[in-house]
C-alpha positions as CSV (number, residue, x, y, z in Angstrom):
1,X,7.0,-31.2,2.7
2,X,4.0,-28.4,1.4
3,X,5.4,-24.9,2.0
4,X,2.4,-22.4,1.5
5,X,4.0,-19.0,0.0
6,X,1.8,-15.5,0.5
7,X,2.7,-12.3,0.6
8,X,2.2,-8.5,0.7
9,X,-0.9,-8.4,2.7
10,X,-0.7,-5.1,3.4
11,X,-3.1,-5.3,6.8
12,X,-4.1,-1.6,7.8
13,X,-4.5,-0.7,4.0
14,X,-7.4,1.8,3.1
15,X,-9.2,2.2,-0.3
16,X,-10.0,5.7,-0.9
17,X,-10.4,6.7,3.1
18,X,-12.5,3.5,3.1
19,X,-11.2,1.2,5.8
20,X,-10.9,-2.7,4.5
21,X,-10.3,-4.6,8.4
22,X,-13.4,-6.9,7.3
23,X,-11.7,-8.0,4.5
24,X,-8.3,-8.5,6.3
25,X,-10.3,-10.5,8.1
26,X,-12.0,-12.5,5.8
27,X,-8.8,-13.2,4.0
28,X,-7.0,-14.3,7.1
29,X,-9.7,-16.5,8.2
30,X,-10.1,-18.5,4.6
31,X,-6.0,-19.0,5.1
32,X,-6.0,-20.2,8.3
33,X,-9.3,-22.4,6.6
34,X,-6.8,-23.3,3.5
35,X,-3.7,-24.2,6.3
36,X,-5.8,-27.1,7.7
37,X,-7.7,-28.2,4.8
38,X,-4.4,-28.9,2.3
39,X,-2.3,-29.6,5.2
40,X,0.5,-27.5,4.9
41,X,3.2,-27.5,6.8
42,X,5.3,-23.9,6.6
43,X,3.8,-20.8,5.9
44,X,5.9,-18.4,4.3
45,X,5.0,-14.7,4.5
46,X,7.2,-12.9,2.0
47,X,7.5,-9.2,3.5
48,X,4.9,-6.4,3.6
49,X,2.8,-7.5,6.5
50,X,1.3,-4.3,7.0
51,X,0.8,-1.0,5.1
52,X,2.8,1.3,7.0
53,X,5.5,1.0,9.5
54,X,2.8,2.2,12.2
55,X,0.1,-0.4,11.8
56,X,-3.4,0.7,13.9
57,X,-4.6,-1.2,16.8
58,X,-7.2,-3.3,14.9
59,X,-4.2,-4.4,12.2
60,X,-1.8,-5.6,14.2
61,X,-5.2,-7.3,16.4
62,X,-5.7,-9.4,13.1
63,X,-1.9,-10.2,12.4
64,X,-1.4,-11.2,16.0
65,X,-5.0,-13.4,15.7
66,X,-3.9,-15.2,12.5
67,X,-0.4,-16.4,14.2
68,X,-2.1,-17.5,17.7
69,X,-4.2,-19.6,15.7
70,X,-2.1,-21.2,12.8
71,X,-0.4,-23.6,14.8
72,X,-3.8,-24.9,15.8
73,X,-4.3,-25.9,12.1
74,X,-1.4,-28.1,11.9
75,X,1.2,-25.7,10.4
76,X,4.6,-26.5,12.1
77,X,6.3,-23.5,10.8
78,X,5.6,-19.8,10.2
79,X,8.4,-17.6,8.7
80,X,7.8,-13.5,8.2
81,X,10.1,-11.8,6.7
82,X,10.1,-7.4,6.5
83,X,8.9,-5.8,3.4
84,X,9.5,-2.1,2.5
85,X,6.4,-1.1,3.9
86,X,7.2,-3.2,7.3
87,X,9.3,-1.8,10.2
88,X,11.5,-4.2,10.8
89,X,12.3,-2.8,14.5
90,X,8.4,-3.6,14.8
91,X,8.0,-6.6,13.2
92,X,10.9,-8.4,15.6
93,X,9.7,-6.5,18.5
94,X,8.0,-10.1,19.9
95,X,10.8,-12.3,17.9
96,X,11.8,-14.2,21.1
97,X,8.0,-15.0,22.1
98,X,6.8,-16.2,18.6
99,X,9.9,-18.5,18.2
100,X,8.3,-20.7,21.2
101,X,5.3,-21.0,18.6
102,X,7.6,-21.6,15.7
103,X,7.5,-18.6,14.1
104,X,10.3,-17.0,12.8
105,X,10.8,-13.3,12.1
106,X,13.1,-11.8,10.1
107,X,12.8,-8.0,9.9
108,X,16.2,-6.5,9.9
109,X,19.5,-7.7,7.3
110,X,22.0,-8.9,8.8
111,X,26.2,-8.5,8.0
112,X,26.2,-11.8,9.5
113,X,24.6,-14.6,7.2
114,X,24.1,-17.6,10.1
115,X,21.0,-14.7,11.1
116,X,19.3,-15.4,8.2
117,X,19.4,-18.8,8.0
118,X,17.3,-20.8,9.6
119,X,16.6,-24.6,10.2
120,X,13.3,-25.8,10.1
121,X,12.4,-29.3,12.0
122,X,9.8,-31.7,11.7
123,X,7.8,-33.0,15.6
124,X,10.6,-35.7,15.8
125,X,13.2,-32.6,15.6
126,X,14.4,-33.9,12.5
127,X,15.6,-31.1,10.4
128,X,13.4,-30.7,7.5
129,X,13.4,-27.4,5.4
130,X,16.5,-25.0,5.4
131,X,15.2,-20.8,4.9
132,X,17.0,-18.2,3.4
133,X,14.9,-15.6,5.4
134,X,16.3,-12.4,3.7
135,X,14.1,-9.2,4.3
136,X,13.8,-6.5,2.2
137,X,17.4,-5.3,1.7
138,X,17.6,-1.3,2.5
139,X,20.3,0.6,0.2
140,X,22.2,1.1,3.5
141,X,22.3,-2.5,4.1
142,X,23.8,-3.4,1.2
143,X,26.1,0.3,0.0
144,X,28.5,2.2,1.2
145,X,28.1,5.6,0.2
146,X,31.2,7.8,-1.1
147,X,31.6,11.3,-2.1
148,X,31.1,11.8,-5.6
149,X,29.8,8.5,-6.6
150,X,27.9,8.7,-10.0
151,X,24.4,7.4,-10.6
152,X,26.1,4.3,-12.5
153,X,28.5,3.7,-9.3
154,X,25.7,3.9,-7.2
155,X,23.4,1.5,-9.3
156,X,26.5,-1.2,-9.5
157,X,26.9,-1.2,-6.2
158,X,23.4,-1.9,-5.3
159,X,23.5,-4.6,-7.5
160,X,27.0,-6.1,-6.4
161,X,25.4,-5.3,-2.7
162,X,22.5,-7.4,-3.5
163,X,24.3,-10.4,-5.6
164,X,26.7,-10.5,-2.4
165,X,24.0,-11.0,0.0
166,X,22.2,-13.5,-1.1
167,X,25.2,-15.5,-2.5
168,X,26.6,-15.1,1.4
169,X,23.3,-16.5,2.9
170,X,23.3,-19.6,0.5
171,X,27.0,-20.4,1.2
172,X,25.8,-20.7,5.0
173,X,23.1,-22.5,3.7
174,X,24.6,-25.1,1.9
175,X,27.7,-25.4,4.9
176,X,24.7,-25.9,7.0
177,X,23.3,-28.5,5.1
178,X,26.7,-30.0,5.0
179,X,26.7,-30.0,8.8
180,X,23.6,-31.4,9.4
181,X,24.4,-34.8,7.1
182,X,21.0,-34.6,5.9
183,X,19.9,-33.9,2.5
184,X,17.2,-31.1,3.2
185,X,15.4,-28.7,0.8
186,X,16.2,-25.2,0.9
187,X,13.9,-22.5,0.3
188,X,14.5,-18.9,-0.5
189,X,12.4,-15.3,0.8
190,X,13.0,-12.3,-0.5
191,X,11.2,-8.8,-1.4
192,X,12.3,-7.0,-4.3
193,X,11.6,-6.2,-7.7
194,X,13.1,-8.5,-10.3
195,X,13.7,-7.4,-14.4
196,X,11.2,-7.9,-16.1
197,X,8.5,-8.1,-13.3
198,X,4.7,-6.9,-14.5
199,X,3.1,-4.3,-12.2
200,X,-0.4,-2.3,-12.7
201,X,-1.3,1.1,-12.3
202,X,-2.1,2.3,-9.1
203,X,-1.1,-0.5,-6.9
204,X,1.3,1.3,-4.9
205,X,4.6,-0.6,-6.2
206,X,7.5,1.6,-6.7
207,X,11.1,1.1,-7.6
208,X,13.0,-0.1,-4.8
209,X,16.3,0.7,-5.8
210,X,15.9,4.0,-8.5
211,X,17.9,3.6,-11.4
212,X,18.8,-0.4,-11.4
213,X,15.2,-1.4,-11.4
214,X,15.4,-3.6,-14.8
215,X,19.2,-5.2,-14.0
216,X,18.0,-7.1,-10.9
217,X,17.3,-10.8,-13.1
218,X,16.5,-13.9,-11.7
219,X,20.4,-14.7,-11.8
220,X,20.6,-12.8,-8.4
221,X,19.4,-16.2,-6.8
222,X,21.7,-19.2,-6.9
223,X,21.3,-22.2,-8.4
224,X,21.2,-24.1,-4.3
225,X,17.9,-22.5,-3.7
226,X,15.0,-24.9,-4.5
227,X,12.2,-22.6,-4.3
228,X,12.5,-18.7,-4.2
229,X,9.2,-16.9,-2.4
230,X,9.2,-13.3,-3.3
231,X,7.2,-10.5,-2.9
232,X,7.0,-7.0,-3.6
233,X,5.2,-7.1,-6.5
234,X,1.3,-7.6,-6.5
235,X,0.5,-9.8,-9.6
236,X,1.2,-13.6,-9.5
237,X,3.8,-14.1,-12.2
238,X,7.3,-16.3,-12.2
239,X,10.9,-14.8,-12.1
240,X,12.3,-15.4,-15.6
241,X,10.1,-18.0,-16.7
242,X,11.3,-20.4,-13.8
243,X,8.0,-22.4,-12.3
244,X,10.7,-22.1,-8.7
245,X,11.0,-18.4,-8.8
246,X,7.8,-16.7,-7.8
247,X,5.8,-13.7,-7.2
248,X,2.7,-14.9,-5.2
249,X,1.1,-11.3,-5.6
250,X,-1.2,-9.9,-2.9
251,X,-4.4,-11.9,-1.4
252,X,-6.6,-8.3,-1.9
253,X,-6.9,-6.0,-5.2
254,X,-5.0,-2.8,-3.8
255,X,-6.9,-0.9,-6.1
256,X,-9.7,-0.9,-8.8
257,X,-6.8,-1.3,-11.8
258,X,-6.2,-4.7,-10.1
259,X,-10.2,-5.4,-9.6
260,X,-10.4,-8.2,-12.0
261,X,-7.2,-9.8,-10.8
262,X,-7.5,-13.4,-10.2
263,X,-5.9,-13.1,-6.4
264,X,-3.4,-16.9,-5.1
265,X,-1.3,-18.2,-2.6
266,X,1.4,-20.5,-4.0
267,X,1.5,-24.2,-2.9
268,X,4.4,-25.9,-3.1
269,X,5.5,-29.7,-2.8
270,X,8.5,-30.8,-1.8
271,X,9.8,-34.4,-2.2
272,X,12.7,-36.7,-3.0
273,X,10.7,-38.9,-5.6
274,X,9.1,-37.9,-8.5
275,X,5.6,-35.6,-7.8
276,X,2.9,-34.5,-9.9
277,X,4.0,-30.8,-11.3
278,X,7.6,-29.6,-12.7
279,X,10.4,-31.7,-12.5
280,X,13.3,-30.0,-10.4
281,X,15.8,-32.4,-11.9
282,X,15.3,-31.2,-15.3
283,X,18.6,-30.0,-16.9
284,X,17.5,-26.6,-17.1
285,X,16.2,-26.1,-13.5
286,X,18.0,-24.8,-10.2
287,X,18.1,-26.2,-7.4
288,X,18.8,-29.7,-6.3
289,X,18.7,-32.8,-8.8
290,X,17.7,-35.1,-6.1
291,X,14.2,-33.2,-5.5
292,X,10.8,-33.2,-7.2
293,X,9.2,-29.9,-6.8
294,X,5.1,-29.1,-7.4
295,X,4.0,-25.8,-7.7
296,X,0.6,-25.2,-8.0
297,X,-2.0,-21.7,-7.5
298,X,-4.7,-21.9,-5.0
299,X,-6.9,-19.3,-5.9
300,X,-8.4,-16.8,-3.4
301,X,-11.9,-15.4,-3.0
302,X,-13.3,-12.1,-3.6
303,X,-14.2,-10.9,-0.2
304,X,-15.4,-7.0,-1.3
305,X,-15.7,-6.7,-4.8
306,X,-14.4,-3.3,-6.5
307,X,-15.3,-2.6,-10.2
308,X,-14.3,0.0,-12.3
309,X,-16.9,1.5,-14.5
310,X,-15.7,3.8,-17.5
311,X,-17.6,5.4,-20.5
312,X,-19.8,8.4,-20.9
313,X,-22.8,8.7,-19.0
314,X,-25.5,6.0,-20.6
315,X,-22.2,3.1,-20.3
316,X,-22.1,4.2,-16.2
317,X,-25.6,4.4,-16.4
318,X,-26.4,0.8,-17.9
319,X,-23.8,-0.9,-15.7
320,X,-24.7,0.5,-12.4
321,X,-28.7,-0.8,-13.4
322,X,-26.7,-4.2,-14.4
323,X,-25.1,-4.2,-10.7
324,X,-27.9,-2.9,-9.1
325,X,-29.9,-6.2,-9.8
326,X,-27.6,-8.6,-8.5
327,X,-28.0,-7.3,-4.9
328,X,-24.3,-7.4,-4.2
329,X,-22.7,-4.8,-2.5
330,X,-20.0,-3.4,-4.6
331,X,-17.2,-0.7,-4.0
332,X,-17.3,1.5,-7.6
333,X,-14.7,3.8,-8.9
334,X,-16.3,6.1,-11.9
335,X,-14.6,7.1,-14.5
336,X,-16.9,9.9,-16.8
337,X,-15.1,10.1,-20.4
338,X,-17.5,12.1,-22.3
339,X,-17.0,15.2,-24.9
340,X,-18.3,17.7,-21.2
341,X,-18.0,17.7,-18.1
342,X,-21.0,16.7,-16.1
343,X,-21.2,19.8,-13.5
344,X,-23.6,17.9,-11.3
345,X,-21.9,13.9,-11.6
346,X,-22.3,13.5,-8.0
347,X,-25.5,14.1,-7.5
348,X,-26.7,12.0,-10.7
349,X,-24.8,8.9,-9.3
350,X,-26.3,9.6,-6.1
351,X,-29.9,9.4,-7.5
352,X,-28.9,6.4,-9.2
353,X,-27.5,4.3,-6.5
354,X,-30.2,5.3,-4.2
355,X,-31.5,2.1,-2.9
356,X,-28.4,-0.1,-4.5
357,X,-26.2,-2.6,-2.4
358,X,-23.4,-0.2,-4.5
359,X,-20.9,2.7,-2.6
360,X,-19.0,4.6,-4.6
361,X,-15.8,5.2,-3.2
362,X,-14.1,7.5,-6.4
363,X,-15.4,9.8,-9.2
364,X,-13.4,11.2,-12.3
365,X,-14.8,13.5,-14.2
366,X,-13.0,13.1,-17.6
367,X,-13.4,15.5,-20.5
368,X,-12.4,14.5,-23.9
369,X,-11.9,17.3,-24.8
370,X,-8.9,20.4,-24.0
371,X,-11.5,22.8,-23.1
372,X,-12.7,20.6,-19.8
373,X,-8.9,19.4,-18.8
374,X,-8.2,22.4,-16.8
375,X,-11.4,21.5,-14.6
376,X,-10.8,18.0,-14.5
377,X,-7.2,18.6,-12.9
378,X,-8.6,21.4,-10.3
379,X,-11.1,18.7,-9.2
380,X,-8.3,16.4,-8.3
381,X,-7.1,16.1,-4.5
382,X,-4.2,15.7,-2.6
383,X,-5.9,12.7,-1.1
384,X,-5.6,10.9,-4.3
385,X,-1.6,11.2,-4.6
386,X,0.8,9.3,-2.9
387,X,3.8,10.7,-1.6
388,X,5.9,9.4,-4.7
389,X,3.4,11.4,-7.6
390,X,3.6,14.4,-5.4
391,X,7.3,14.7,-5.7
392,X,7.1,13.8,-9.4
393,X,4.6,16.7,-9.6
394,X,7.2,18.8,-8.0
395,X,9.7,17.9,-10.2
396,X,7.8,18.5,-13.0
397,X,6.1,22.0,-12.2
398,X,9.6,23.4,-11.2
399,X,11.0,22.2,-14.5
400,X,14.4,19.8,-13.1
401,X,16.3,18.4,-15.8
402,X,15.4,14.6,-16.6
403,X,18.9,13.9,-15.9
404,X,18.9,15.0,-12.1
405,X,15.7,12.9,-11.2
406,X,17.2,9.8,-10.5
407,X,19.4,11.6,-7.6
408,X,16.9,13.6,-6.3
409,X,14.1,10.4,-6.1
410,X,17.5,8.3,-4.5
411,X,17.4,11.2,-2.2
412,X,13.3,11.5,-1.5
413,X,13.2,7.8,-0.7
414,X,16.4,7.8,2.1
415,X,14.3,11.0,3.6
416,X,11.0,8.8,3.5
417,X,12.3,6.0,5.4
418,X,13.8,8.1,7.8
419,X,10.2,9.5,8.7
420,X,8.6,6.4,9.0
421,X,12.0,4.9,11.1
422,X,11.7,7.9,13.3
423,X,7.9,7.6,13.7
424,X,8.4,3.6,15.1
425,X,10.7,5.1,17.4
426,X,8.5,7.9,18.9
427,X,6.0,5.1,19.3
C-alpha cells in the first residue's frame, strides 16, 4: 500500500493582489506527474483545499481538473477532507458524484462516527486501507456552550471535545476492522494545530482554538492509527517526534517568510513485512505491531520563485544586479532598513529593475531610527493586514485589558465563520 499525504493547497490564494493560478497549476500538474511515476495508490488531501470558503471560477476549474484526471494515473483512491479555510457545505456539494470516481469527501463532522470512517478497497474489492476522515473540527462541533463558562472551562472542553472525537472514530475503526476479518491498515486525517507545532511569520496560520493552542499533544491520536496525515500548519515537521504523525506543510511558499522553504508531499508505505524506513513494530511506536511503515519526503519544485531582500540600500542594490543576471523571473519583497527613509524607494527600484525578469510585489520602507517610525507606519495599508492583525490593532489602540483578549478573539473568530458560512449560502 503507498498512501501519498498533501495538504493546505490553498487554490485561489493571492500574493500581495498578485494572482498565483499558474502556479496552482504547475503544482497540480507535477502531482498528478508524481501519482503515476511512484505509483501511489491513495491520495490524501488533509483539509484547506482552497483559500476562502468562496473559491473563484478558475480555482475550483483546477481542483475539479486535478480530480478528473487522477484516476487516470493509477491512483485508486482520493480522500479530501475540509480545512478551516474550506466550506464544508461546498466541498461535499458533488460528494455523491466523486464517490463513483473514488473520491471521498469529508467536509462536515459528524455526531455519528460510522460518517467518518471509511473503507478503502483494492480492484478485486478487497478491503485494503481503513480512513479516519475527520475534517477540521469547528468549536460548535465539539462544545456545548453554557452561561458563564470561564476561559479555562471553555478551553477543557475543547480539548475533552476534541480527545472524544477522535477516540469515537477509532473505536468504529477498529469494530470495523473487526468486522471485516481482515487485518487492514488504518490511517488517520485531521487539520489542527498540535503543541509544539513550528509556524513562520506571515503564513496565514492562526490559532484554531484560542487559548488551548499548546495543550493539543500528539496524545490526542490513539495508539490504533498507523499513520496520522495532518494539516493546518505550513512547514513539514512530525507531531511529537513520531516519524507516523505528520505535518506535510503546504506545496507553495504562502509568503516571502517561507521563500526558502524546502516545499514536500509525504510518501508513505504500508506493508505487513519488514520495509525500508521506520519500523512500526518498535516498542515505542503506535499503531499496529504487525505493520512495517516507510515514510519518506518527496520534495516539490519551485514553480515562481519569491525572495526576500533586506539591508540598506547598496545590499538591495547588489542583490537585485545578482538576480538580474540570472534571467529568472522573480517575485521580490524589499525590505529598506537604513538610518532614513528613502522618500523616492519606488522609483529607485523601478530604475533598477527596468529591463529585469524581476516584479516587485512589496516595499517597506524601514527606518532605524524613531524619528522615521511614524512614516514608516502611515505608509502601511489595510491591504497588508489580515482580518486577525486588524482586530489585534483594535484591541490594542482602544487599550482592552490583556486578560479579556482571549474572549473577545473566541468571539471574533465565531463572527468570522459566520460571514464566510452565510456568504456560501447566498451563493
Amino acid at each position: 500500500m503507498r498512501i501519498l499525504h498533501t495538504s493546505d493547497w490553498h487554490i485561489g490564494r493571492t500574493l500581495y493582489g498578485r494572482k498565483r493560478h499558474e502556479e496552482f497549476g504547475a503544482f497540480l500538474g507535477w502531482l498528478l506527474d508524481t501519482v503515476a511515476r511512484l505509483e501511489v495508490d491513495v491520495l490524501l488531501v488533509a483539509g484547506d483545499v482552497f483559500d476562502t470558503s468562496t473559491p473563484d471560477n478558475r480555482a475550483q476549474a483546477l481542483y475539479y481538473d486535478f480530480l478528473r484526471h487522477v484516476a487516470d494515473r493509477g491512483c485508486r483512491h482520493v480522500v479530501v477532507i475540509a480545512g478551516n479555510h474550506d466550506s464544508p457545505t461546498f466541498l461535499e456539494a458533488p460528494k455523491a458524484l466523486l464517490e463513483a470516481l473514488d473520491i471521498h469527501v469529508v467536509g462536515n463532522a459528524s455526531t455519528h462516527p460510522e460518517n467518518e470512517v471509511l473503507v478503502l478497497k483494492d480492484r478485486q474489492g478487497r478491503p485494503e486501507l481503513i480512513v479516519c476522515a475527520v475534517p477540521y473540527l469547528r468549536d460548535r462541533d465539539i462544545r456545548t456552550a453554557a452561561a458563564g463558562e470561564s476561559m479555562a472551562d471553555k478551553e477543557a472542553k475543547l480539548l475533552a471535545g476534541i480527545r472524544e472525537h477522535y477516540a469515537a472514530v477509532a473505536t468504529r475503526a477498529e469494530q470495523t476492522r473487526a468486522a471485516l476479518g481482515v487485518r487492514v491498515p488504518i490511517v488517520a486525517m485531521g487539520h489542527l494545530f498540535t503543541a509544539g507545532g513550528q509556524t513562520v511569520d506571515g503564513d496565514g496560520v492562526r490559532e484554531l482554538y484560542v487559548g488551548s493552542l499548546a495543550h493539543v499533544s500528539a496524545a490526542v491520536f490513539p495508539a490504533s492509527f498507523d499513520y496520522v496525515a495532518l494539516g493546518h500548519l505550513h512547514v513539514p515537521q512530525t507531531v511529537g517526534g513520531l516519524e507516523t504523525r505528520r505535518y506535510s506543510g503546504s506545496p507553495l511558499p504562502m509568503g516571502f517568510s517561507e521563500a526558502r522553504q524546502q516545499k514536500i508531499v509525504c510518501l508513505v508505505d504500508i506493508a505487513p513485512t519488514p520495509t525500508a524506513g521506520p519500523i512500526h513494530a518498535a516498542a515505542d511506536a503506535p499503531g499496529d505491531a504487525h505493520l512495517a511503515i516507510g515514510v519518506h519526503e518527496v520534495d516539490i519544485p519551485v514553480f515562481q520563485p519569491l525572495e526576500r531582500i533586506q539591508g540598506d540600500w547598496d545590499d538591495i542594490a547588489r542583490r537585485i544586479e545578482a538576480l538580474s543576471t540570472a534571467r529568472t523571473s522573480v517575485w521580490l519583497e524589499i525590505v529598506y532598513q537604513g538610518p532614513d527613509l528613502i522618500g523616492d524607494l519606488q522609483d529607485r527600484l523601478q530604475a533598477l529593475l527596468a529591463g529585469t525578469h524581476l516584479d516587485v510585489l512589496r516595499i517597506r520602507n524601514h527606518c532605524l531610527t524613531p524619528q522615521g517610525l511614524e512614516a514608516q507606519q502611515a505608509e502601511e495599508t489595510l491591504a497588508e493586514l489580515d482580518p486577525h492583525e486588524v482586530f489585534e490593532r483594535c484591541l490594542r489602540a482602544h487599550d482592552i485589558p490583556a486578560t479579556q483578549w482571549p474572549e473577545l478573539t473566541l468571539a471574533y473568530q465565531d463572527i468570522l465563520t459566520s460571514i464566510d458560512e452565510e456568504d456560501v449560502r447566498a451563493e
